[in-house]
CHARMM internal coordinates of N, CA and C (Angstrom, degrees):
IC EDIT
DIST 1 N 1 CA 1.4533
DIST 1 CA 1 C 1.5279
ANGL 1 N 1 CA 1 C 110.15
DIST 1 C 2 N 1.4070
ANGL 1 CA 1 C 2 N 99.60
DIHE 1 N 1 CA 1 C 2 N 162.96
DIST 2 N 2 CA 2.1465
ANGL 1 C 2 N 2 CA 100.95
DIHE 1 CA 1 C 2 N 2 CA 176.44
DIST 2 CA 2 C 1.4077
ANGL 2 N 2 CA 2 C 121.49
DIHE 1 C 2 N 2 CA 2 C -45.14
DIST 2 C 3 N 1.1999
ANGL 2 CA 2 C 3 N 105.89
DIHE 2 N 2 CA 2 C 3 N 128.61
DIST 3 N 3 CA 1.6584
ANGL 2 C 3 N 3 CA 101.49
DIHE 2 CA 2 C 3 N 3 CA -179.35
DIST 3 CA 3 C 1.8797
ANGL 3 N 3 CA 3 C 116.02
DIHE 2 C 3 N 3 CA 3 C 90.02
DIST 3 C 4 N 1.1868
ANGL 3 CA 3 C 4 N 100.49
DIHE 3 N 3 CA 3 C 4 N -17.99
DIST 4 N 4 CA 1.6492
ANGL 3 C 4 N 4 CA 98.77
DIHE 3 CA 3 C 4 N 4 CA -158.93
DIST 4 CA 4 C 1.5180
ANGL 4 N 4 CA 4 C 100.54
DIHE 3 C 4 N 4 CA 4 C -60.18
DIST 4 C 5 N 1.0549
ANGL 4 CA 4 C 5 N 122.19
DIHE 4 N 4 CA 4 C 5 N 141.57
DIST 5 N 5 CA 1.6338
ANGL 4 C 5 N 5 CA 119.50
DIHE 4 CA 4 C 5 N 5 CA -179.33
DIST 5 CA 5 C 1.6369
ANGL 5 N 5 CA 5 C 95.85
DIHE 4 C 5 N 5 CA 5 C -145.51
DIST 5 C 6 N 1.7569
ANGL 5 CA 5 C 6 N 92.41
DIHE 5 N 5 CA 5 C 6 N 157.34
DIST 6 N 6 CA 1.7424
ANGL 5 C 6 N 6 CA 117.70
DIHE 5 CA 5 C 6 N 6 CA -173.99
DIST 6 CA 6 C 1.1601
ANGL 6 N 6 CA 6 C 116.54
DIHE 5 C 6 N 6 CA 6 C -139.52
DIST 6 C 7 N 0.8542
ANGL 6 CA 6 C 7 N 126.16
DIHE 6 N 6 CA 6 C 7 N 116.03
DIST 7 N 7 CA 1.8259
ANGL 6 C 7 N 7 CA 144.59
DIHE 6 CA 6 C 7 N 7 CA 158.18
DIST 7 CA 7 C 1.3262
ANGL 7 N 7 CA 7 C 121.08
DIHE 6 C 7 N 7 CA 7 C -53.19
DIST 7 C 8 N 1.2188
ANGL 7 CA 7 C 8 N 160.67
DIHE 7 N 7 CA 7 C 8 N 114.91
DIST 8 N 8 CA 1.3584
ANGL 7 C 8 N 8 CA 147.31
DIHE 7 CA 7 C 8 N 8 CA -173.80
DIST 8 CA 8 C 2.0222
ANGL 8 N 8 CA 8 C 86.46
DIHE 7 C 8 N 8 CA 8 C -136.44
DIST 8 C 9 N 0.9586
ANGL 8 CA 8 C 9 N 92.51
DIHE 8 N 8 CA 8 C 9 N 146.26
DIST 9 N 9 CA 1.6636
ANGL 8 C 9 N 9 CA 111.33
DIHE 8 CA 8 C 9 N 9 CA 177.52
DIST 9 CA 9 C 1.8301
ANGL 9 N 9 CA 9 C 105.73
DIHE 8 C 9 N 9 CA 9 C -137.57
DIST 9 C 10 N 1.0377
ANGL 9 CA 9 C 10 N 115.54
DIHE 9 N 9 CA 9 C 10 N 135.65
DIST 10 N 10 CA 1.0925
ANGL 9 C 10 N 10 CA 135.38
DIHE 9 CA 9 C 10 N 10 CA -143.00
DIST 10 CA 10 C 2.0731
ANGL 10 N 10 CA 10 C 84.66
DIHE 9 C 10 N 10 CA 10 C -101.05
DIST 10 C 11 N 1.5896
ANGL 10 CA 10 C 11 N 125.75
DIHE 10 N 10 CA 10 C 11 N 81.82
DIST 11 N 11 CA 1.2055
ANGL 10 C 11 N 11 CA 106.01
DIHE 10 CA 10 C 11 N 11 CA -175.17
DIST 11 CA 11 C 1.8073
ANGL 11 N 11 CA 11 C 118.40
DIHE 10 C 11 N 11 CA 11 C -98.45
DIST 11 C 12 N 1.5223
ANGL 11 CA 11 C 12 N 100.36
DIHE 11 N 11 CA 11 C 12 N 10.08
DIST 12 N 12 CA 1.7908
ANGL 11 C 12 N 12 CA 112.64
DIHE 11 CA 11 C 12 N 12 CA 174.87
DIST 12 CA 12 C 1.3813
ANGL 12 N 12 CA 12 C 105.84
DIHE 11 C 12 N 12 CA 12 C -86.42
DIST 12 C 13 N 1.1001
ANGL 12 CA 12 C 13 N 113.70
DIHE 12 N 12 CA 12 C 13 N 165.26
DIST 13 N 13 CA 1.1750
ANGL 12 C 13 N 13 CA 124.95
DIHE 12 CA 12 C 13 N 13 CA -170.41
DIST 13 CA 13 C 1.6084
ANGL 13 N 13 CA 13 C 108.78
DIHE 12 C 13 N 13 CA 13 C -94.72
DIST 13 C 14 N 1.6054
ANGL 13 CA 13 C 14 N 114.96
DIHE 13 N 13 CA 13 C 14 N -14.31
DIST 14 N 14 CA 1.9780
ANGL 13 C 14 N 14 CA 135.82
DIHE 13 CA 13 C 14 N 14 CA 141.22
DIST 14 CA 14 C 1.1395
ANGL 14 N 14 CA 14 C 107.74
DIHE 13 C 14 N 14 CA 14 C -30.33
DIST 14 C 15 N 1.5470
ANGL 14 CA 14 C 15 N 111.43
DIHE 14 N 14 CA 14 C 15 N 128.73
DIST 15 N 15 CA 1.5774
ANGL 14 C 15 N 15 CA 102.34
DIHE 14 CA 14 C 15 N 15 CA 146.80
DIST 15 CA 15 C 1.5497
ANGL 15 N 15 CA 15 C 125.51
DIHE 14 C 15 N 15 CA 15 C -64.69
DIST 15 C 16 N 1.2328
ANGL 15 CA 15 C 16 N 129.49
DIHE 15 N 15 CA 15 C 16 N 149.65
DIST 16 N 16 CA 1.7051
ANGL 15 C 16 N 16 CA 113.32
DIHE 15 CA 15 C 16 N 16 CA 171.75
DIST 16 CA 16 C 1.4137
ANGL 16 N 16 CA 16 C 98.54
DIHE 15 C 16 N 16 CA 16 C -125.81
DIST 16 C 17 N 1.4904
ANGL 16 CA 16 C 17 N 97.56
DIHE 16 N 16 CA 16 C 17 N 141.19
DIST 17 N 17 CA 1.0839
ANGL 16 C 17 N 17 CA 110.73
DIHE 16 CA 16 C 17 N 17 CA -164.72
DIST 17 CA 17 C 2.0655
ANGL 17 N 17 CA 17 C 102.14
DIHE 16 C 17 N 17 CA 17 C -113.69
DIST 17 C 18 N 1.0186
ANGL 17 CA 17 C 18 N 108.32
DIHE 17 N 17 CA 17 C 18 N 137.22
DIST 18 N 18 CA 1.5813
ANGL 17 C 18 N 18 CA 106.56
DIHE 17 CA 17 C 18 N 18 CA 174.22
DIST 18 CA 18 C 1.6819
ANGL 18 N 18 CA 18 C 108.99
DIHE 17 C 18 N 18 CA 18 C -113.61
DIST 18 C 19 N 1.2592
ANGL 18 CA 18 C 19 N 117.55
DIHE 18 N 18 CA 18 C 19 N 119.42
DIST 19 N 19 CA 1.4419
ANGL 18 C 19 N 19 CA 131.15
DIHE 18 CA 18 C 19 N 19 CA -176.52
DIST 19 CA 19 C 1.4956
ANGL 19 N 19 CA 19 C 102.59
DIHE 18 C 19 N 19 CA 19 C -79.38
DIST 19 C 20 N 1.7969
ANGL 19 CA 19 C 20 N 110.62
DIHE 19 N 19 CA 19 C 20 N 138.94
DIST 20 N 20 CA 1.4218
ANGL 19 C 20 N 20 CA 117.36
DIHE 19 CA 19 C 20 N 20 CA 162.90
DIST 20 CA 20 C 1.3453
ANGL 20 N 20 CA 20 C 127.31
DIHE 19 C 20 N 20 CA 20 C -63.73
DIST 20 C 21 N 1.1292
ANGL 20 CA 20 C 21 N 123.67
DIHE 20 N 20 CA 20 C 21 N 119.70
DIST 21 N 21 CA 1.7753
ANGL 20 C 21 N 21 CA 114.82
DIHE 20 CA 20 C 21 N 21 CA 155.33
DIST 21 CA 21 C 1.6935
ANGL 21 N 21 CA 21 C 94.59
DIHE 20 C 21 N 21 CA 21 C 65.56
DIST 21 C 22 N 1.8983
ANGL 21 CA 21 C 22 N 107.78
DIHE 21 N 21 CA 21 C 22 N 35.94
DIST 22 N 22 CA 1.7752
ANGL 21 C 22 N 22 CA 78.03
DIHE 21 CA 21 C 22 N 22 CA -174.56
DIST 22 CA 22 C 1.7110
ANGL 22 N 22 CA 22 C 125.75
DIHE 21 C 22 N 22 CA 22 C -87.95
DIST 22 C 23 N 0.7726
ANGL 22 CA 22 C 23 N 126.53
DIHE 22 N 22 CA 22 C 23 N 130.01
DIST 23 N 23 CA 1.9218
ANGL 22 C 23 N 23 CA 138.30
DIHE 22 CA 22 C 23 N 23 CA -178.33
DIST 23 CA 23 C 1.3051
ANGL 23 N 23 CA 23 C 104.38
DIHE 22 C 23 N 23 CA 23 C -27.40
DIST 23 C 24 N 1.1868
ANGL 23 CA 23 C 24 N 136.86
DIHE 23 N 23 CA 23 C 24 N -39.44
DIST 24 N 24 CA 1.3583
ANGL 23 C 24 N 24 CA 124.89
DIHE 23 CA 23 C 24 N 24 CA -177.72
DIST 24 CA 24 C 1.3468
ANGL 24 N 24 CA 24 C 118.98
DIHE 23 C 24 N 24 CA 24 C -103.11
DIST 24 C 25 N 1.5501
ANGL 24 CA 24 C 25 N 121.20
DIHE 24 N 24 CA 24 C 25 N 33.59
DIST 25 N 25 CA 1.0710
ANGL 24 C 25 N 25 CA 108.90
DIHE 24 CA 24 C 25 N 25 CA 155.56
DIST 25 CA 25 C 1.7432
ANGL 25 N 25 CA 25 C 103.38
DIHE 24 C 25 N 25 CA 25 C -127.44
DIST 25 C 26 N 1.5484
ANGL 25 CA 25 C 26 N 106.92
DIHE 25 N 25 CA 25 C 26 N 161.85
DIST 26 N 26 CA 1.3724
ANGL 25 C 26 N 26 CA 105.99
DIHE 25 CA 25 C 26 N 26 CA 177.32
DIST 26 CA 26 C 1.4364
ANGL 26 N 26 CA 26 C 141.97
DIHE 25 C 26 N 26 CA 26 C -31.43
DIST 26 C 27 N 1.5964
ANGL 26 CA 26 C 27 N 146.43
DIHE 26 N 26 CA 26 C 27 N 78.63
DIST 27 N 27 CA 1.0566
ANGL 26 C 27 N 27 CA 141.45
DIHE 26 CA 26 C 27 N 27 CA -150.36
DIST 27 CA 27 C 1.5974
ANGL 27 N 27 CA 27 C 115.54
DIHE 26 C 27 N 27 CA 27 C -33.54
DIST 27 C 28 N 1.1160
ANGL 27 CA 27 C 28 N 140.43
DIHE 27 N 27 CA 27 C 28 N -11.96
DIST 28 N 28 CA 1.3051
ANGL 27 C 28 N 28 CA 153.86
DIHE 27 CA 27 C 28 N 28 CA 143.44
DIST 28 CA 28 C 1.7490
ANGL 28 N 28 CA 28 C 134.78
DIHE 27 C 28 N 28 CA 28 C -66.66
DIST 28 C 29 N 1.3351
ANGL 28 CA 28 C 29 N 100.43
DIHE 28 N 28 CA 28 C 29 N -15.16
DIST 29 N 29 CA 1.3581
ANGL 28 C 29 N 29 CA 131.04
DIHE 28 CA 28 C 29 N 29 CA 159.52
DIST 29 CA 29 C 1.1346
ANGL 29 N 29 CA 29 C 131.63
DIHE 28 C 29 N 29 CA 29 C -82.21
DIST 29 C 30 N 1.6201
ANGL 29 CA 29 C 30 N 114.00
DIHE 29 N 29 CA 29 C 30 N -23.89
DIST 30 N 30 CA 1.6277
ANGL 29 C 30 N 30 CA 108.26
DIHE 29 CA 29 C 30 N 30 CA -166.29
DIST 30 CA 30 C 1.2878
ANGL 30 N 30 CA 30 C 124.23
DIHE 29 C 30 N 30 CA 30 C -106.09
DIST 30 C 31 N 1.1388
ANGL 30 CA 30 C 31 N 109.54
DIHE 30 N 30 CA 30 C 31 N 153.44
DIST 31 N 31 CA 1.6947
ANGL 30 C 31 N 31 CA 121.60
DIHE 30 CA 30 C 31 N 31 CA -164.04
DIST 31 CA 31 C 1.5342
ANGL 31 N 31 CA 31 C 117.20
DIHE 30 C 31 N 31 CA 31 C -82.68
DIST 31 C 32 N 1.1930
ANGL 31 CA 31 C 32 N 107.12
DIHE 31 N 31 CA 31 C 32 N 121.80
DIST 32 N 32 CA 1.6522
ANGL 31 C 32 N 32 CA 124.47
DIHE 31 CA 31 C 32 N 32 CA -178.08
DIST 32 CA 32 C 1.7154
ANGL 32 N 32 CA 32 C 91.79
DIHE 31 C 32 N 32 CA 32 C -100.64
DIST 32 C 33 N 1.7886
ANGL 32 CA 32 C 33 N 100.12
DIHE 32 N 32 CA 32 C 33 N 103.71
DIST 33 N 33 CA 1.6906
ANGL 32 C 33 N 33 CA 115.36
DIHE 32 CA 32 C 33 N 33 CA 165.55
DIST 33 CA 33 C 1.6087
ANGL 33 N 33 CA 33 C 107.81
DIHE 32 C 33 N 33 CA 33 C -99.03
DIST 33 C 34 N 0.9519
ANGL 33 CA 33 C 34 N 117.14
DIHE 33 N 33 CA 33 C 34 N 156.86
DIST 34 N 34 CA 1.5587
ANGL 33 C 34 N 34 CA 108.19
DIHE 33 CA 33 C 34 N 34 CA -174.38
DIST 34 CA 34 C 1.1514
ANGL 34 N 34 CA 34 C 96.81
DIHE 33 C 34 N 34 CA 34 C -108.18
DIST 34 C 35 N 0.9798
ANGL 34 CA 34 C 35 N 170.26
DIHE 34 N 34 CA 34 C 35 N -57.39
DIST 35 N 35 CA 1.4892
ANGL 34 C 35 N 35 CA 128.72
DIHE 34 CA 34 C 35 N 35 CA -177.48
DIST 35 CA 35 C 1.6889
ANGL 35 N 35 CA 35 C 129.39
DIHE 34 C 35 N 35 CA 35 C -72.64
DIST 35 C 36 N 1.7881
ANGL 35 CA 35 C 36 N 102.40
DIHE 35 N 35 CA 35 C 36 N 27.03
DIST 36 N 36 CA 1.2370
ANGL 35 C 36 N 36 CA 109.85
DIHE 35 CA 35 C 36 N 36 CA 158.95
DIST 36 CA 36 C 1.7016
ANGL 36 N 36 CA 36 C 115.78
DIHE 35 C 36 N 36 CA 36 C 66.60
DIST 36 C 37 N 1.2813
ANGL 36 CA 36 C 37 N 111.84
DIHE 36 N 36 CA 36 C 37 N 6.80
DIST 37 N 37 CA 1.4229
ANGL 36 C 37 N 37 CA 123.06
DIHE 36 CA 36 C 37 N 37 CA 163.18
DIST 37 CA 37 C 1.4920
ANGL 37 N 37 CA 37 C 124.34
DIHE 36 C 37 N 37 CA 37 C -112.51
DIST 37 C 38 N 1.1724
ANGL 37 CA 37 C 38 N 124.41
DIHE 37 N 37 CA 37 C 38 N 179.35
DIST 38 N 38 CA 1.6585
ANGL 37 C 38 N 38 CA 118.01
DIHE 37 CA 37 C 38 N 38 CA 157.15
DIST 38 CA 38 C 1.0517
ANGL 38 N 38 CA 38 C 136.73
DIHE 37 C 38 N 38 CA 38 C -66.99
DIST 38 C 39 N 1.0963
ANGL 38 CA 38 C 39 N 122.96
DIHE 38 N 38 CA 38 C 39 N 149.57
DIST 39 N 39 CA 1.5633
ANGL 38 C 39 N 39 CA 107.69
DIHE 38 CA 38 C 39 N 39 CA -171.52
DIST 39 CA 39 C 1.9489
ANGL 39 N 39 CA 39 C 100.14
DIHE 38 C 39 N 39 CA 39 C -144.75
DIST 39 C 40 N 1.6872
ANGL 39 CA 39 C 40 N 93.89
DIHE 39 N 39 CA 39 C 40 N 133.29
DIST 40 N 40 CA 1.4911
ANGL 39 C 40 N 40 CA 101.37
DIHE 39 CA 39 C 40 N 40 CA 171.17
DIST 40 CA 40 C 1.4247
ANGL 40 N 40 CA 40 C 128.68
DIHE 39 C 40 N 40 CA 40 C -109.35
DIST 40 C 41 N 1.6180
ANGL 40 CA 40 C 41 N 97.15
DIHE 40 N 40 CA 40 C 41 N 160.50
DIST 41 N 41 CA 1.9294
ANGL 40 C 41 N 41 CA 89.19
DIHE 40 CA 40 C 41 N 41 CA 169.97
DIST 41 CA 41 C 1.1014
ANGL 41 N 41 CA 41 C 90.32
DIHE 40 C 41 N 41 CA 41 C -141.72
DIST 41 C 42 N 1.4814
ANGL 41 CA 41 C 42 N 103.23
DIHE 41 N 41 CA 41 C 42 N 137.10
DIST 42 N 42 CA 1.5056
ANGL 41 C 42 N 42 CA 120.31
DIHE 41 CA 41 C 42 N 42 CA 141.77
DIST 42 CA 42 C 1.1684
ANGL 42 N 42 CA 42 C 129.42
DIHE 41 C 42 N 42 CA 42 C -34.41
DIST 42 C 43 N 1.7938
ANGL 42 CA 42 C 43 N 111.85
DIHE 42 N 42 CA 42 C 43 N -170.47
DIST 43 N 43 CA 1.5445
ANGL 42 C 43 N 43 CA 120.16
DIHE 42 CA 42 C 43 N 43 CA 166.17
DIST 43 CA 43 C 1.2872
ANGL 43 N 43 CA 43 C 113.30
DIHE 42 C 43 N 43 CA 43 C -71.17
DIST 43 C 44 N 0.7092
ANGL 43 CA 43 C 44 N 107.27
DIHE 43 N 43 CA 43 C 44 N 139.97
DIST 44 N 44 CA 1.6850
ANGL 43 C 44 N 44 CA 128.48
DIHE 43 CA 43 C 44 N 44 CA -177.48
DIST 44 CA 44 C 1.3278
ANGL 44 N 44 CA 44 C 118.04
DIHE 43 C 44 N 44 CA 44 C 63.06
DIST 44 C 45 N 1.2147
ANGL 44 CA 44 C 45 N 134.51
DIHE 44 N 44 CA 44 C 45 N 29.37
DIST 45 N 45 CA 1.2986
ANGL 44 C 45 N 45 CA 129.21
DIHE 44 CA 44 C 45 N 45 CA -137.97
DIST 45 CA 45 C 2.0250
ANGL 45 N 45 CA 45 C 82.28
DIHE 44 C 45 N 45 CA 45 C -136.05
DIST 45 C 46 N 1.2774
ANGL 45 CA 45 C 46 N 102.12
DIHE 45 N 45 CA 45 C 46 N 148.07
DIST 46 N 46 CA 1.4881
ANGL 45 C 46 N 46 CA 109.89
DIHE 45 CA 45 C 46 N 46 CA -167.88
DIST 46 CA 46 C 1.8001
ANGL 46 N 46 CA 46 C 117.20
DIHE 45 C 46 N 46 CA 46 C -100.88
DIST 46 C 47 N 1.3064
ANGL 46 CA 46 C 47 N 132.03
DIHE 46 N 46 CA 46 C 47 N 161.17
DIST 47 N 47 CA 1.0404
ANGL 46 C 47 N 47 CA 113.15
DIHE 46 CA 46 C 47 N 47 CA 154.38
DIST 47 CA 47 C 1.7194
ANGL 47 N 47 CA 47 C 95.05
DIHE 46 C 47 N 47 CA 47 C -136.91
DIST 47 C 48 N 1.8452
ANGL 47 CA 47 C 48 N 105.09
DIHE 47 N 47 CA 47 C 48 N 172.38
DIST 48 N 48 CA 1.2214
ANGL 47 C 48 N 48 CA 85.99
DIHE 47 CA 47 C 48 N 48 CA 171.34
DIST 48 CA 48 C 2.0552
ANGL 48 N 48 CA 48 C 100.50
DIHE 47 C 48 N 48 CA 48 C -154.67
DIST 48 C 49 N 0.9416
ANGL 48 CA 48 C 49 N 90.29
DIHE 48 N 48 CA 48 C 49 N 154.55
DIST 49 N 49 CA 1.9523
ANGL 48 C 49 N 49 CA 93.90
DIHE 48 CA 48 C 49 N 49 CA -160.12
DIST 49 CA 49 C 1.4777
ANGL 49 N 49 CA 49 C 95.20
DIHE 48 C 49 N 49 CA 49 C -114.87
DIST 49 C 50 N 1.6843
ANGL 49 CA 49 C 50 N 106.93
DIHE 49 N 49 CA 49 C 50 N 146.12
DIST 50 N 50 CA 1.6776
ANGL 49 C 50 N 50 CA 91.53
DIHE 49 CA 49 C 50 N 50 CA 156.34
DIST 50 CA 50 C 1.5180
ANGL 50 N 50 CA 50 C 99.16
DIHE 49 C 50 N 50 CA 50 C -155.24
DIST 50 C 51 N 1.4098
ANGL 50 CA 50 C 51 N 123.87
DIHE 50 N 50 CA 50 C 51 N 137.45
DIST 51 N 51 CA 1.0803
ANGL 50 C 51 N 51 CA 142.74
DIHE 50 CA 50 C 51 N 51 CA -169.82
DIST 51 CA 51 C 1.2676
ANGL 51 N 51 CA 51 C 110.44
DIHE 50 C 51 N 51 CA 51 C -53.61
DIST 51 C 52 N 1.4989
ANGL 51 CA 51 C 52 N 113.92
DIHE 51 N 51 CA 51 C 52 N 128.86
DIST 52 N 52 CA 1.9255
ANGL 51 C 52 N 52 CA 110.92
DIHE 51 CA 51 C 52 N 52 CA -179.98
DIST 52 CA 52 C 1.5992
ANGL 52 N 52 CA 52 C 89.99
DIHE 51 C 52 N 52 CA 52 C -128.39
DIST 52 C 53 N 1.0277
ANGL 52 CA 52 C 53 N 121.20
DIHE 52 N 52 CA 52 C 53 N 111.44
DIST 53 N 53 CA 1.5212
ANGL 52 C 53 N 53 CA 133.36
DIHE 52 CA 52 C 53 N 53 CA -179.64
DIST 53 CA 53 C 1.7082
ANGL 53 N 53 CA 53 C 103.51
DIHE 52 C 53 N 53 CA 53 C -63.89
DIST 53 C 54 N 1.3505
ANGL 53 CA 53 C 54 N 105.34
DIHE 53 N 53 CA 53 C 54 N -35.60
DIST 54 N 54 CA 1.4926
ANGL 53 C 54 N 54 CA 91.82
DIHE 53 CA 53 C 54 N 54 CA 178.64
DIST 54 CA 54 C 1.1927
ANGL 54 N 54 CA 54 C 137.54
DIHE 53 C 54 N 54 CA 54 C -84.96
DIST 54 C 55 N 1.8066
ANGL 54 CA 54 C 55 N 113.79
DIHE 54 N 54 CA 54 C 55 N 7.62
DIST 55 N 55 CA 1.5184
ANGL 54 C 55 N 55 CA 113.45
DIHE 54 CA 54 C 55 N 55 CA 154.34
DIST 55 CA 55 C 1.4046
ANGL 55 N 55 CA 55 C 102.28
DIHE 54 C 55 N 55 CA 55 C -122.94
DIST 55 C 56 N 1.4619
ANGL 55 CA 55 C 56 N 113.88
DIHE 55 N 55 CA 55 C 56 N 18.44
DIST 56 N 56 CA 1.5917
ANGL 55 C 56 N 56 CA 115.47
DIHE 55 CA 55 C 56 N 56 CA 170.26
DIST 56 CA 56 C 1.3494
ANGL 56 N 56 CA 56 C 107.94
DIHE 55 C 56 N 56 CA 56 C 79.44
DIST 56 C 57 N 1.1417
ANGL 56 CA 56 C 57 N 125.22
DIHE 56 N 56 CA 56 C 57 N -2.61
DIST 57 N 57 CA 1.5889
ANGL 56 C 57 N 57 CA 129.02
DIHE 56 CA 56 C 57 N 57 CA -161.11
DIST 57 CA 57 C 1.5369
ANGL 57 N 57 CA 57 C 123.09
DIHE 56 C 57 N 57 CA 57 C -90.07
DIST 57 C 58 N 1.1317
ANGL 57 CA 57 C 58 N 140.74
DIHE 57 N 57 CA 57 C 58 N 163.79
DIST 58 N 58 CA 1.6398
ANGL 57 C 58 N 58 CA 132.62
DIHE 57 CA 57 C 58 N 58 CA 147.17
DIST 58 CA 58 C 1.5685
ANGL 58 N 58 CA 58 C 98.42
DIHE 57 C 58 N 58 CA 58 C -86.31
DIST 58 C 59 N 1.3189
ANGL 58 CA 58 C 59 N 131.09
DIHE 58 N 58 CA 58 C 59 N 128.67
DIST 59 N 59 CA 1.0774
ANGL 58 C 59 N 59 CA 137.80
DIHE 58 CA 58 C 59 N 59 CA 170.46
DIST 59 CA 59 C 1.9970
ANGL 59 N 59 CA 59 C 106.18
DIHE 58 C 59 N 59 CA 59 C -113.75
DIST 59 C 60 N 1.9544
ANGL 59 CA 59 C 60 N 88.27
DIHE 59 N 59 CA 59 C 60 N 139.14
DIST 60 N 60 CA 1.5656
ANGL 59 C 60 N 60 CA 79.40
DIHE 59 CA 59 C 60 N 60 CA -169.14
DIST 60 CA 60 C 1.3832
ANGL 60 N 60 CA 60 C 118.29
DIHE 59 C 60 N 60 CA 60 C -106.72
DIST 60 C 61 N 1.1320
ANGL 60 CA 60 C 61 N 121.88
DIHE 60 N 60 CA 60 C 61 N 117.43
DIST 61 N 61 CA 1.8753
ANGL 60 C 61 N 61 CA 137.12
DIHE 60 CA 60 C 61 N 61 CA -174.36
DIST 61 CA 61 C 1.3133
ANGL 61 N 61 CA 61 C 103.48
DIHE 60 C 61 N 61 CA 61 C -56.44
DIST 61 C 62 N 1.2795
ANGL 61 CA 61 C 62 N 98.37
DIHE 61 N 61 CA 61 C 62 N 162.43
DIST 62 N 62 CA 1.4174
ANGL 61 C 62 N 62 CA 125.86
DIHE 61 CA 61 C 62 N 62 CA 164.41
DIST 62 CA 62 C 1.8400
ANGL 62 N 62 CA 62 C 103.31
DIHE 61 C 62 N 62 CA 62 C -62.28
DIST 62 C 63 N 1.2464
ANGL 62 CA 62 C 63 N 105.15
DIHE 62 N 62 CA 62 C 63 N 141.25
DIST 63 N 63 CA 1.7053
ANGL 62 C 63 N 63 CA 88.49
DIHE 62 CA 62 C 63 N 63 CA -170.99
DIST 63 CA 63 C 1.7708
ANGL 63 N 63 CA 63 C 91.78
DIHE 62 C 63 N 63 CA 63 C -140.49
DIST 63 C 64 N 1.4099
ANGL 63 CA 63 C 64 N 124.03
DIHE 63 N 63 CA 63 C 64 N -128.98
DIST 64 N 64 CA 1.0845
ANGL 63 C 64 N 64 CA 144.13
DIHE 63 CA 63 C 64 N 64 CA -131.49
DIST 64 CA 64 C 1.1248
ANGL 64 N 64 CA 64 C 127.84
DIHE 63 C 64 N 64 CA 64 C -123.65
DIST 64 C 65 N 1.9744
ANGL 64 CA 64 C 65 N 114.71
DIHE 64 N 64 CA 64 C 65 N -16.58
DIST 65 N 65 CA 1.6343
ANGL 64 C 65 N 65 CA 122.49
DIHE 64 CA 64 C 65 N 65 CA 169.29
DIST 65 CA 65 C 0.7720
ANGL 65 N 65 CA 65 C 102.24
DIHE 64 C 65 N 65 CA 65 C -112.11
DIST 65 C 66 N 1.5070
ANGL 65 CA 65 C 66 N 103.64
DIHE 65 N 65 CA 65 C 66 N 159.53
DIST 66 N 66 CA 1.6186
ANGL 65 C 66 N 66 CA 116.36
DIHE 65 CA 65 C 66 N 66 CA 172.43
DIST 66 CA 66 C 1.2972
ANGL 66 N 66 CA 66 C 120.47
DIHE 65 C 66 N 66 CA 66 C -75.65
DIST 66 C 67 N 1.6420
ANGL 66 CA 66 C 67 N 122.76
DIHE 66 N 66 CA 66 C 67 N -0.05
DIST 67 N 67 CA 1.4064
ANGL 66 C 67 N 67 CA 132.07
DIHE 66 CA 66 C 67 N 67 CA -169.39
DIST 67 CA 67 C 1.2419
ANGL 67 N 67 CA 67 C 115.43
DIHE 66 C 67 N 67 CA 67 C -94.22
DIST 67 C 68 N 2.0562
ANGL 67 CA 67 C 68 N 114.04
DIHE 67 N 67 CA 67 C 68 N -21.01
DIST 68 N 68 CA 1.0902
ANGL 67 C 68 N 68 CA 100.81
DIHE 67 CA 67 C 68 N 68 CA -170.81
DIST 68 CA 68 C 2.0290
ANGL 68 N 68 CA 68 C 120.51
DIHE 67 C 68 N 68 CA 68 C -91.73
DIST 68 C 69 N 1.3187
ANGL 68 CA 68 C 69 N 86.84
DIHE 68 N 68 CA 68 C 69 N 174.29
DIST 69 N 69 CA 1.6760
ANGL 68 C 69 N 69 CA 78.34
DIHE 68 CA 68 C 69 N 69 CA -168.17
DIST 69 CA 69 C 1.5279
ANGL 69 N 69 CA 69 C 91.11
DIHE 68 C 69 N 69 CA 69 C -148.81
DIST 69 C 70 N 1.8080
ANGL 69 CA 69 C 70 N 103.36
DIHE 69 N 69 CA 69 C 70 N 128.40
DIST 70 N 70 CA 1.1774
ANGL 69 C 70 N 70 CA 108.41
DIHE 69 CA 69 C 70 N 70 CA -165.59
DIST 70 CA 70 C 1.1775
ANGL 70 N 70 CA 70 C 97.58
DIHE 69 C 70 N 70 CA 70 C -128.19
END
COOR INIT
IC SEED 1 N 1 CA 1 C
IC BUILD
């Protein structure tokens, strides 16, 4: 829904990686990154999404480490 936003923190010692716009997940599911690539985080390292109903997307914000680069 509008506004809905998510925090994910990276607590493995894996990088996780979140894919753009990727095809196999639900068109209501997928992540709008702005520079249109993948993007990873480390341990401890944050990401954060927030729902824009008007391209249907989770789009991912500026968030909480100093590592990330959007």
């Amino acid at each position: 829904s509008e506004g809905k936003s998510h925090r994910v923190i990276n607590l493995s010692t894996n990088l996780l990686t979140f894919q753009h716009q990727h095809t196999s997940s639900n068109e209501t599911n997928r992540l709008l990154i702005a520079t249109g690539l993948a993007h990873a985080i480390d341990q401890d390292e944050q990401a954060e999404f927030l729902y824009d109903p008007t391209s249907q997307r989770w789009r991912m914000t500026p968030c909480c480490t100093t590592t990330a680069a959007y």
